[in-house]
KEMAR-569660 format. One record per residue: x, y, z of N, C-alpha, C in turn; residue in three letters; residue number from 1. Coordinates in Angstrom, 1 decimal. Atoms other than C-alpha are relative to their C-alpha. Last residue first. Layout:
{n_px = X	n_py = Y	n_pz = Z	ca_px = X	ca_py = Y	ca_pz = Z	c_px = X	c_py = Y	c_pz = Z	residu = ala	num = NUM}
...
END
This chain:
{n_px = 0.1	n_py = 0.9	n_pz = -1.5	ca_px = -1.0	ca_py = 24.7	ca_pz = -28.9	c_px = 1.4	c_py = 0.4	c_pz = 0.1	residu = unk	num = 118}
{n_px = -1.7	n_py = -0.2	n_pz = -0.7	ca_px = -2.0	ca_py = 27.1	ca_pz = -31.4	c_px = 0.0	c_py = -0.2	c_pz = 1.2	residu = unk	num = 117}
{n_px = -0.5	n_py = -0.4	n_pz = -1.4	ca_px = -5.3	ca_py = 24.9	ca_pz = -32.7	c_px = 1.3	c_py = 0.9	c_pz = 0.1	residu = unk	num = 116}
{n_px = 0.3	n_py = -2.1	n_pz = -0.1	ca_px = -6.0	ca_py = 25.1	ca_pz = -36.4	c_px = -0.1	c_py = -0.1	c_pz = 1.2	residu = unk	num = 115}
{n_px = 1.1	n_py = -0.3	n_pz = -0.2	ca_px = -6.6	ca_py = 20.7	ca_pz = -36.8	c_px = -0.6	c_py = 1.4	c_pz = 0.1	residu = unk	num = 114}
{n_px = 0.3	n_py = 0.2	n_pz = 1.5	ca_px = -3.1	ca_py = 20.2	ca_pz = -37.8	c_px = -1.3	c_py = 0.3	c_pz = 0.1	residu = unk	num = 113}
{n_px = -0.6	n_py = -0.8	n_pz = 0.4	ca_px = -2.0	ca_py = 21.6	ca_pz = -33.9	c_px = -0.5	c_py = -0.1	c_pz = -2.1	residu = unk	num = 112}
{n_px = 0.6	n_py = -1.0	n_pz = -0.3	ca_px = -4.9	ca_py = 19.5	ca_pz = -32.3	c_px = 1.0	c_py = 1.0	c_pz = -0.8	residu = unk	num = 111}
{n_px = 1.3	n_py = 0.2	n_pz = 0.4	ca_px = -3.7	ca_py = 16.2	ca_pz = -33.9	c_px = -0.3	c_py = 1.8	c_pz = 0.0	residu = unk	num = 110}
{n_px = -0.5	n_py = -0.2	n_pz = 1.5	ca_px = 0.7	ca_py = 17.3	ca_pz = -33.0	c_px = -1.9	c_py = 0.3	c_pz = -0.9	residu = unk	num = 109}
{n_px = -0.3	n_py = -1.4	n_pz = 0.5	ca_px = -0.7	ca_py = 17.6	ca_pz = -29.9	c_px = 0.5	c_py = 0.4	c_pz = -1.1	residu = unk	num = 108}
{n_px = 1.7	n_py = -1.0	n_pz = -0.6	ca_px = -2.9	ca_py = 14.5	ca_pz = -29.5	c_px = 0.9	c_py = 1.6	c_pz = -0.2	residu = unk	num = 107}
{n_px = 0.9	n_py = 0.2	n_pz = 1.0	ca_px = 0.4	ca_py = 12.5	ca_pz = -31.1	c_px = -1.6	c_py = 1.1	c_pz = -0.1	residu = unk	num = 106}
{n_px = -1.1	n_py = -0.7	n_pz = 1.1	ca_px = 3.0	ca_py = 13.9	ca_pz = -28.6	c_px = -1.5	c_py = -0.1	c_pz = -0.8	residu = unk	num = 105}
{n_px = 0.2	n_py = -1.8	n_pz = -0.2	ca_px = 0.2	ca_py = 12.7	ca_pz = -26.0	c_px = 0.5	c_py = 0.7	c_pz = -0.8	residu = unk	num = 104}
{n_px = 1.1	n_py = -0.3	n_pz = -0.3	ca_px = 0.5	ca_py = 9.2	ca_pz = -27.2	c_px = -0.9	c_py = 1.5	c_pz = 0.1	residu = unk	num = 103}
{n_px = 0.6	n_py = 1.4	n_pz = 0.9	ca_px = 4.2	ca_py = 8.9	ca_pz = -28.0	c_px = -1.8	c_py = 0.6	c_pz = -0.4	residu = unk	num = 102}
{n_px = -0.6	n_py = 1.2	n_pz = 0.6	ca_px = 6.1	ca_py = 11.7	ca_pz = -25.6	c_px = -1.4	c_py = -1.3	c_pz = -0.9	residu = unk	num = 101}
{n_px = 0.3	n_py = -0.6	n_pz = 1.4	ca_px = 5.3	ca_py = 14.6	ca_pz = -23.9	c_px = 0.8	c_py = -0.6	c_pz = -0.9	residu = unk	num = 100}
{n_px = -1.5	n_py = -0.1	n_pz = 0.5	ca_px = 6.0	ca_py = 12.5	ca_pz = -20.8	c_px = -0.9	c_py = 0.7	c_pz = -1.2	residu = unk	num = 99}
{n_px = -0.2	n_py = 1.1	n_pz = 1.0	ca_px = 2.5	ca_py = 12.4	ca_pz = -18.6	c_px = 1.0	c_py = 0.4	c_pz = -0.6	residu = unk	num = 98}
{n_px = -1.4	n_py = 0.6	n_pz = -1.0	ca_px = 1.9	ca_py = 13.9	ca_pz = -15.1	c_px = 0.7	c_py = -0.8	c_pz = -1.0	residu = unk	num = 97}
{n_px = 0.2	n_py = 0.7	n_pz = -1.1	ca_px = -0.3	ca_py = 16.8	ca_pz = -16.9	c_px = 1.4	c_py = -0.7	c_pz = 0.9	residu = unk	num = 96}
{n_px = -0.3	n_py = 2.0	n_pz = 0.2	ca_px = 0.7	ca_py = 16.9	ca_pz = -20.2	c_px = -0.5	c_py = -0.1	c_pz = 1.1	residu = unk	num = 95}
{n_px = 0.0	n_py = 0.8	n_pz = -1.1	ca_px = -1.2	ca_py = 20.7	ca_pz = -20.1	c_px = 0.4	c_py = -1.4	c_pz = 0.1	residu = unk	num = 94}
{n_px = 0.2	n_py = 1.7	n_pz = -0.1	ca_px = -0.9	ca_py = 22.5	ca_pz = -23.4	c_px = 0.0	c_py = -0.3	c_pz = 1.4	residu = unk	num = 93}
{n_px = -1.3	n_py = 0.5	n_pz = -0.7	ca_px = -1.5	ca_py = 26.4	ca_pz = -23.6	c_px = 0.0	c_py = -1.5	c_pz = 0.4	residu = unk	num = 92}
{n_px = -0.2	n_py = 0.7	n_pz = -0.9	ca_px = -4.5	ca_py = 27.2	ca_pz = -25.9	c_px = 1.7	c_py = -0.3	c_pz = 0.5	residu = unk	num = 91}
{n_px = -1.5	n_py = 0.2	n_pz = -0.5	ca_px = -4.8	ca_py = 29.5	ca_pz = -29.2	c_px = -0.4	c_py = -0.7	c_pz = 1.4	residu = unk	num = 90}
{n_px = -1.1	n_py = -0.3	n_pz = 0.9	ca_px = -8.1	ca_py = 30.1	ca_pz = -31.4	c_px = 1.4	c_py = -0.6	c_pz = 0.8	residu = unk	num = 89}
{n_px = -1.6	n_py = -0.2	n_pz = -0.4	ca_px = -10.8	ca_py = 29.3	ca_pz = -29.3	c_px = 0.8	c_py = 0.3	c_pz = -0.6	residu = unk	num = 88}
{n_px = -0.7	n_py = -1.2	n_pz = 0.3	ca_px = -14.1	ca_py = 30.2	ca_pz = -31.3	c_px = 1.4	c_py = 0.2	c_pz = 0.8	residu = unk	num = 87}
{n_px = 0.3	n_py = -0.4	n_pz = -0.8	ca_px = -16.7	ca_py = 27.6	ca_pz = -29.7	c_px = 0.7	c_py = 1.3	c_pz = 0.3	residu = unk	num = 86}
{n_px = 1.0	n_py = -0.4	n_pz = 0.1	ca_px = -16.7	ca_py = 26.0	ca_pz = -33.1	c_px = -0.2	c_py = 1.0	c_pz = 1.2	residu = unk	num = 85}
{n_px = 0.1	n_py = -1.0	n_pz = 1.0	ca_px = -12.8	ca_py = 26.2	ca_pz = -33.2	c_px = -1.5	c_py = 1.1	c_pz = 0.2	residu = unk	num = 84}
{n_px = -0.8	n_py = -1.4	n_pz = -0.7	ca_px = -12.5	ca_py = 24.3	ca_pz = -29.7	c_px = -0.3	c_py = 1.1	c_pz = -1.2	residu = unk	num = 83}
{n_px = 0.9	n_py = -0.4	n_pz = -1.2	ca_px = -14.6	ca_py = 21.4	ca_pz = -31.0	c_px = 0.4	c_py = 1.7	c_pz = 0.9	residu = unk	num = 82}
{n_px = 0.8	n_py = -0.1	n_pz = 0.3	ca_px = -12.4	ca_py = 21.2	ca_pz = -34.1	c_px = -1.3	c_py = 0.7	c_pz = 0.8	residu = unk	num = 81}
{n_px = -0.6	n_py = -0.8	n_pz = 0.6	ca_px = -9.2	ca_py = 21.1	ca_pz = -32.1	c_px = -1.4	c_py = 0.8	c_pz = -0.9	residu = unk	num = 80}
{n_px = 0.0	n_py = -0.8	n_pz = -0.9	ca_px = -10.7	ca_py = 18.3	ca_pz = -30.0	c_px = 0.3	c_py = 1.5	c_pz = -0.6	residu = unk	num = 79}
{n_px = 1.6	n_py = 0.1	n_pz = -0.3	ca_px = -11.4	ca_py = 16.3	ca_pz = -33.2	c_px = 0.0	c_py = 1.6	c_pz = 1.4	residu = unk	num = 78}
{n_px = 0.6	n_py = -0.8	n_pz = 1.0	ca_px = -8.1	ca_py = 16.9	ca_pz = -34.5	c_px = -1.7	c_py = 0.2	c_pz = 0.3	residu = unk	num = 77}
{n_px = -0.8	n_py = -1.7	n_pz = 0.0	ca_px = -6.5	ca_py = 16.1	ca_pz = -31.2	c_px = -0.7	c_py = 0.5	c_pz = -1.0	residu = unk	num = 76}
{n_px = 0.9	n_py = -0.5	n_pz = -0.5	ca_px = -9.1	ca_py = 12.8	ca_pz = -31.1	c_px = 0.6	c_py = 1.8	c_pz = 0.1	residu = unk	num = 75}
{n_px = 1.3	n_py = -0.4	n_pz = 0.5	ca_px = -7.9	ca_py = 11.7	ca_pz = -34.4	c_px = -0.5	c_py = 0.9	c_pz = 1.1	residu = unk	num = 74}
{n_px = -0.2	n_py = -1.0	n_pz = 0.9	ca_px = -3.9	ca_py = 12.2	ca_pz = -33.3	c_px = -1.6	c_py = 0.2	c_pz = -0.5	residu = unk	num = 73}
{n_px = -0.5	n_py = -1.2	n_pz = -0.9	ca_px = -4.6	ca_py = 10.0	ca_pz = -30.1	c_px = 0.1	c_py = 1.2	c_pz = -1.0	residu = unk	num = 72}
{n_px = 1.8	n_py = -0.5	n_pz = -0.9	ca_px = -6.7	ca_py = 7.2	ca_pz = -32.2	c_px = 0.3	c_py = 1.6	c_pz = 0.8	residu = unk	num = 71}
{n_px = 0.4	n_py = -0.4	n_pz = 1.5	ca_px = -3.1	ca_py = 7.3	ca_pz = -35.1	c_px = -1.5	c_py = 0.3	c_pz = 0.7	residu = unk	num = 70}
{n_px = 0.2	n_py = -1.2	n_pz = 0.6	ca_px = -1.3	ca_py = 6.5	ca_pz = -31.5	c_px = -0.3	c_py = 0.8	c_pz = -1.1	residu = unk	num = 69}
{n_px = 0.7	n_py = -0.9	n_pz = -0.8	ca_px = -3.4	ca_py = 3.9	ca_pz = -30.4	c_px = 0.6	c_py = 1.4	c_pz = -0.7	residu = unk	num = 68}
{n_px = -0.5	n_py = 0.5	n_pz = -1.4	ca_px = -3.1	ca_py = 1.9	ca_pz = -33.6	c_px = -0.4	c_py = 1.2	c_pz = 1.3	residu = unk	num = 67}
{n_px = -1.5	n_py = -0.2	n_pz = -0.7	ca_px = -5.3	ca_py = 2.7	ca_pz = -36.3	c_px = 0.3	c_py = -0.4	c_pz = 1.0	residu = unk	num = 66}
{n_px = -0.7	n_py = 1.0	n_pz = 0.9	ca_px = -9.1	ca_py = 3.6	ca_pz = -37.6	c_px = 1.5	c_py = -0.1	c_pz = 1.1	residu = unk	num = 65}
{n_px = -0.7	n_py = -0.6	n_pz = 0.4	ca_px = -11.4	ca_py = 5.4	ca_pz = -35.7	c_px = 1.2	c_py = -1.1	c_pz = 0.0	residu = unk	num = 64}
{n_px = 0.2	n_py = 0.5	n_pz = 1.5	ca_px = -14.8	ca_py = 3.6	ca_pz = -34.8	c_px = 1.6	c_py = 0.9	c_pz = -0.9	residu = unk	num = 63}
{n_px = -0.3	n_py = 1.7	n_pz = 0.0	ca_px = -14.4	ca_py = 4.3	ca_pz = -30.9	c_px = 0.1	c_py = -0.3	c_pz = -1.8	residu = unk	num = 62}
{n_px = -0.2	n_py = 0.6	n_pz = 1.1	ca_px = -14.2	ca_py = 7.8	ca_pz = -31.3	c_px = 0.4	c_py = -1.0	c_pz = -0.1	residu = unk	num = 61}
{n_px = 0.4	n_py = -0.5	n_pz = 0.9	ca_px = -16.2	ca_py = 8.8	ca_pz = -28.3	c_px = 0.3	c_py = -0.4	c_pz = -1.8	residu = unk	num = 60}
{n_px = 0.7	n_py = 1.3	n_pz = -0.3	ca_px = -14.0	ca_py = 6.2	ca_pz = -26.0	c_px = -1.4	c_py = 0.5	c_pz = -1.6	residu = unk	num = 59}
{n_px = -0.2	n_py = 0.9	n_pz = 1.2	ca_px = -11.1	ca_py = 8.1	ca_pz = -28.0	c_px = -1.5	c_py = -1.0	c_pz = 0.4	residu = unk	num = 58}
{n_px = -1.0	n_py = 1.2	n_pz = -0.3	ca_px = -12.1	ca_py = 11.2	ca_pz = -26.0	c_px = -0.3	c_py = -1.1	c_pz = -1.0	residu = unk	num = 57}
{n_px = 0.2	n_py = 0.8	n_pz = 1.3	ca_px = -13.4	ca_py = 15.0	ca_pz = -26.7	c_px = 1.0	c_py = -1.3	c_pz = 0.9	residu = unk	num = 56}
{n_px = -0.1	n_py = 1.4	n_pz = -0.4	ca_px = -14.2	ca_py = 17.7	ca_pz = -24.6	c_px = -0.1	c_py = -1.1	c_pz = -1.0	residu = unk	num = 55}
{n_px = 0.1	n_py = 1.2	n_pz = 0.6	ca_px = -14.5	ca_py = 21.5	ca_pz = -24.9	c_px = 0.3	c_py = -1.3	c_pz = 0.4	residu = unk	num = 54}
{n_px = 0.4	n_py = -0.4	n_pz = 1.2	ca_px = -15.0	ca_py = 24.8	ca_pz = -23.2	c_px = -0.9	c_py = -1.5	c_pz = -0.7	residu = unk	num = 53}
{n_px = -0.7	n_py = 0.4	n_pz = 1.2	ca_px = -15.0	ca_py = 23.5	ca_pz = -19.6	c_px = -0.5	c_py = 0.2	c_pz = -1.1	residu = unk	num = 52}
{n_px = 1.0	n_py = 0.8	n_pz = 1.2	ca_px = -15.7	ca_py = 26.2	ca_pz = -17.1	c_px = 0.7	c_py = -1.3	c_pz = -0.9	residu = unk	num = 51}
{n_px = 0.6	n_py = 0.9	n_pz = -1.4	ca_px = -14.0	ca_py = 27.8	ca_pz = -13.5	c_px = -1.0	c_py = -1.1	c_pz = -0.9	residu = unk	num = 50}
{n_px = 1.9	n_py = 0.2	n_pz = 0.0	ca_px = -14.9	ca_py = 31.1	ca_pz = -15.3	c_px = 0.1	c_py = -1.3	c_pz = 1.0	residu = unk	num = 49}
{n_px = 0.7	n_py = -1.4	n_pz = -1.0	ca_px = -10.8	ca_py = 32.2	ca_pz = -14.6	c_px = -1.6	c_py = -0.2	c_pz = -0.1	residu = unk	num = 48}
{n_px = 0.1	n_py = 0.0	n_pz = -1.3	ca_px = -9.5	ca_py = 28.3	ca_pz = -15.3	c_px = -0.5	c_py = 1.3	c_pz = 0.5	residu = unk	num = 47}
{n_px = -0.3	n_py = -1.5	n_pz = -0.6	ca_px = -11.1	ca_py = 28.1	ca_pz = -18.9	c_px = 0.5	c_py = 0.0	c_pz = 1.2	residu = unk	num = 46}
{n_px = 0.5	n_py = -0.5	n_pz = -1.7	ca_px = -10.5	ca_py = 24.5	ca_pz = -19.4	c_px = 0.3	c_py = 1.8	c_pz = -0.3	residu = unk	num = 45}
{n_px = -0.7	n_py = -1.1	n_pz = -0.1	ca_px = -9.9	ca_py = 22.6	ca_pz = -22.7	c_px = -1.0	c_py = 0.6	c_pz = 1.0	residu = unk	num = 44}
{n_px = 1.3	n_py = -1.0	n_pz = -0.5	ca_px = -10.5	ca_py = 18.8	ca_pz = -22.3	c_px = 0.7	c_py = 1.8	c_pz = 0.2	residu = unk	num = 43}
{n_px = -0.3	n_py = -0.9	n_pz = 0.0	ca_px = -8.6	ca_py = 15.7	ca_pz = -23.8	c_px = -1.1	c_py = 1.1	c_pz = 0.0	residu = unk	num = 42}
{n_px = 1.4	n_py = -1.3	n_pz = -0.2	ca_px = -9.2	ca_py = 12.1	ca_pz = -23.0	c_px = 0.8	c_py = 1.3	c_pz = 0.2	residu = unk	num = 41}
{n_px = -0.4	n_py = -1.8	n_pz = 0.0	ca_px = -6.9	ca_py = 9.5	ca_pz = -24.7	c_px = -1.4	c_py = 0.8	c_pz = 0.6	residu = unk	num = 40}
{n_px = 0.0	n_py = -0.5	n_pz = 0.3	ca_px = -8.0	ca_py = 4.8	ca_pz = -23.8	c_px = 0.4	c_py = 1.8	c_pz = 0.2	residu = unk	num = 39}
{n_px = 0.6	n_py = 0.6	n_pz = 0.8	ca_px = -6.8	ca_py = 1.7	ca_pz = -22.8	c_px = -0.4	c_py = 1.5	c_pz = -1.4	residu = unk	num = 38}
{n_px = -1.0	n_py = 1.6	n_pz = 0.6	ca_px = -3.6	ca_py = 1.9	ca_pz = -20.5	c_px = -0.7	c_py = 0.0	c_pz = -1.6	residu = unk	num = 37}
{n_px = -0.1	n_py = 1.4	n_pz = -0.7	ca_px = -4.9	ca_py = 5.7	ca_pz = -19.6	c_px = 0.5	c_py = -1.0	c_pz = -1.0	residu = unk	num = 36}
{n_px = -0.3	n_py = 1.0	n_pz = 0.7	ca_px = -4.1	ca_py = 9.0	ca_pz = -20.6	c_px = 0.2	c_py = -1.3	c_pz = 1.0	residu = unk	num = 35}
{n_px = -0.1	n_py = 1.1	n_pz = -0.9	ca_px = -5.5	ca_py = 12.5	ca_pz = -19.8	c_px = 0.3	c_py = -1.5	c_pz = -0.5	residu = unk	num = 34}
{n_px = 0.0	n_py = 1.7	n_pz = 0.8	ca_px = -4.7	ca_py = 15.1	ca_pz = -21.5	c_px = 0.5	c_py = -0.6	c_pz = 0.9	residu = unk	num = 33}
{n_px = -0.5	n_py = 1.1	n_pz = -0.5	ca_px = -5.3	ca_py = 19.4	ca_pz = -20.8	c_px = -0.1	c_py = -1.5	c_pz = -0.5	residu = unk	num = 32}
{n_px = 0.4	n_py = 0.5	n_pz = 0.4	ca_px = -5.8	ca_py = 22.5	ca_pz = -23.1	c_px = 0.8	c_py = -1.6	c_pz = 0.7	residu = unk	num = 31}
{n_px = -1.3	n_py = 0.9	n_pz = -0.2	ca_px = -5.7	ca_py = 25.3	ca_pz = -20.9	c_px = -0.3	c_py = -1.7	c_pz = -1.0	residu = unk	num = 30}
{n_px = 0.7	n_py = 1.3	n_pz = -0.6	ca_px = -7.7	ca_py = 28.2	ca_pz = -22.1	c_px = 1.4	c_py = -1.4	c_pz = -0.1	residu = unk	num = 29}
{n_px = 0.4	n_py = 1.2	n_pz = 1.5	ca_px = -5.3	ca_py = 31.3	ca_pz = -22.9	c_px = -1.0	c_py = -1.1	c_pz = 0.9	residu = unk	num = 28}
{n_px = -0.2	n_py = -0.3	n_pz = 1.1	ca_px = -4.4	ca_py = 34.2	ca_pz = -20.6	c_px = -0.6	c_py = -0.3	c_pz = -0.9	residu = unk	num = 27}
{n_px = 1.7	n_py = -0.9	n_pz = 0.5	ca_px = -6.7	ca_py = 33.0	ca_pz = -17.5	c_px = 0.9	c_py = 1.0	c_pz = -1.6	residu = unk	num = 26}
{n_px = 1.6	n_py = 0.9	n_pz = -0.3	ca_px = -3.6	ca_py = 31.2	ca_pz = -15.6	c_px = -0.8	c_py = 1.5	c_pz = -1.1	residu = unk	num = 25}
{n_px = 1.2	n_py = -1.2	n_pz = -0.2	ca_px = -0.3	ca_py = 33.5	ca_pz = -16.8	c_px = -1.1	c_py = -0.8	c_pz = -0.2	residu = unk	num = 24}
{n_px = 0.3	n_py = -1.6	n_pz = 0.5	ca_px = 2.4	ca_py = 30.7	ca_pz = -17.6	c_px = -1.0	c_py = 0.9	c_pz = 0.9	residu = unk	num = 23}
{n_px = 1.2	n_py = -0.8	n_pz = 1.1	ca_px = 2.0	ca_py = 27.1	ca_pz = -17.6	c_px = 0.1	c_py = 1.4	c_pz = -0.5	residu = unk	num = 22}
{n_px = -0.9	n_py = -0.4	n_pz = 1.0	ca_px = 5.1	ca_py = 26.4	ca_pz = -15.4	c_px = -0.6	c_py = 0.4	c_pz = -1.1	residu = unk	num = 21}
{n_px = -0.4	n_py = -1.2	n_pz = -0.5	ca_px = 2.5	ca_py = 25.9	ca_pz = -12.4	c_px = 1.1	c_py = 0.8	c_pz = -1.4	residu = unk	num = 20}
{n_px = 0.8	n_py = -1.0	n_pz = 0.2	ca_px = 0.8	ca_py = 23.3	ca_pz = -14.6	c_px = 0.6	c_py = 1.5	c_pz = 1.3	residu = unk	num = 19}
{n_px = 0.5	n_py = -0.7	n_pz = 2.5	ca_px = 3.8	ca_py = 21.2	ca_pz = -15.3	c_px = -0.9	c_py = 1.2	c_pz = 0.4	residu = unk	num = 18}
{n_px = -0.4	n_py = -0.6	n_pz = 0.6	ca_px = 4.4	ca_py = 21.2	ca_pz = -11.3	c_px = 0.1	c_py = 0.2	c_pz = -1.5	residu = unk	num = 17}
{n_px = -0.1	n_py = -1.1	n_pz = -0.9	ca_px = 1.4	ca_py = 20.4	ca_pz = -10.0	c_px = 1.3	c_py = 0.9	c_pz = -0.9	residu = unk	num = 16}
{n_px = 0.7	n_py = -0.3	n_pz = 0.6	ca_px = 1.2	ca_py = 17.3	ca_pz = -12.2	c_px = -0.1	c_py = 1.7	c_pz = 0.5	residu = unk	num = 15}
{n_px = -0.2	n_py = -0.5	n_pz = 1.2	ca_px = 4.3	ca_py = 16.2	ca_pz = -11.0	c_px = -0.7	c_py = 0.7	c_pz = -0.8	residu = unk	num = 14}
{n_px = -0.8	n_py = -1.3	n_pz = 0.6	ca_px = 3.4	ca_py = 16.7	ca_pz = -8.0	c_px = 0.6	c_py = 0.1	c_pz = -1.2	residu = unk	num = 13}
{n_px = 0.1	n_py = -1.7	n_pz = 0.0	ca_px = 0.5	ca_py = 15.1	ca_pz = -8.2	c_px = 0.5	c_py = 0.8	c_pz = 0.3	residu = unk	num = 12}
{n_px = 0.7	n_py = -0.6	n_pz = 1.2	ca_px = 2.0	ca_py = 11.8	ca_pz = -9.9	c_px = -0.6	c_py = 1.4	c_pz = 0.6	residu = unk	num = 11}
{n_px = -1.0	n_py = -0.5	n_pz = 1.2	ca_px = 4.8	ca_py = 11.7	ca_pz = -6.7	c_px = -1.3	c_py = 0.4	c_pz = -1.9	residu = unk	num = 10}
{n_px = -0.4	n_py = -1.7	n_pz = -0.3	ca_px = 1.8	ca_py = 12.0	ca_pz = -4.3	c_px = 1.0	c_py = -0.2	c_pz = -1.0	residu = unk	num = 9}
{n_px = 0.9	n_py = -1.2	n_pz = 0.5	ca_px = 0.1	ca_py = 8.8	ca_pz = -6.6	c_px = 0.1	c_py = 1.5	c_pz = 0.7	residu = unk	num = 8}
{n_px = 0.1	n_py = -0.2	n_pz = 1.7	ca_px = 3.2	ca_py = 6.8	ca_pz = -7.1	c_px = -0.7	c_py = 0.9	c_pz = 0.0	residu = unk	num = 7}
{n_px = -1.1	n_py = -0.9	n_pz = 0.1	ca_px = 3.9	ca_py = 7.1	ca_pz = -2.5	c_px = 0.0	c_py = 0.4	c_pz = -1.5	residu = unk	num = 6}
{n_px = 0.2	n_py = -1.2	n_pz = -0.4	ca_px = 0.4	ca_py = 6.0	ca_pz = -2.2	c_px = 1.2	c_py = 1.2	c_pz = -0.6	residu = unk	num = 5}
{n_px = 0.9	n_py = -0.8	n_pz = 1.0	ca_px = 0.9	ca_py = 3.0	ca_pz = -4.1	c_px = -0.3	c_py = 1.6	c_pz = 0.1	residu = unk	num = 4}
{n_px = -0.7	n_py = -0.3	n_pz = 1.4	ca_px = 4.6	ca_py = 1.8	ca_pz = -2.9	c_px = -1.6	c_py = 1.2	c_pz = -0.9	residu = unk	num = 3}
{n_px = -0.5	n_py = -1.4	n_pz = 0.1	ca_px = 2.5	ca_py = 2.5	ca_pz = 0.6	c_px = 1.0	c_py = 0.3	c_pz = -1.4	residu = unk	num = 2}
{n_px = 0.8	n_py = -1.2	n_pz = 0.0	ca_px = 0.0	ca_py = 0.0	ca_pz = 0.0	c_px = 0.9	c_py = 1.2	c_pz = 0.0	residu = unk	num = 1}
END
């Protein structure tokens, strides 16, 4: 029990510190990603309303072709899409506690071909 406790205070400081290095909270909407074994969830946050703009995950695009990372680049473009209609233009990334690496690389590369500035 305590190897588990000790993974999940080390995951929220890491997650603590990515999003303190963010920049100026309430500039831009924060465009965060979450990632599990099976499936991507990505959600843009106003933090000064305290709102979420948008929301998009792979469980939604279940019918999307490819391995996971080709599912992580649809739902970037999807999320990217969702943020347009609602007139976002520009967002600041959030990995969270995750490597900007494989999966996530791919969701920001997605939202960046999709007319995001991530």
């Amino acid at each position: 029990m305590a190897t588990c406790k000790r993974d999940r205070v080390r995951a929220k400081r890491r997650t603590q510190r990515v999003r303190s290095r963010l920049g100026e909270r309430g500039r831009y909407p924060r465009l965060s990603v979450f990632r599990s074994l099976k499936y991507i969830y990505a959600q843009i946050h106003d933090d000064v309303a305290g709102v979420t703009i948008a929301s998009c995950s792979s469980l939604v695009l279940k019918d999307a072709p490819g391995d996971k990372k080709a599912v992580a680049r649809a739902v970037g473009l999807e999320i990217a899409k969702r943020a347009k209609e609602k007139g976002v233009e520009k967002v600041v990334f959030d990995r969270g506690r995750f490597l900007f690496h494989g999966r996530v690389h791919a969701l920001a590369d997605g939202a960046r071909e999709g007319g995001l500035d991530v």
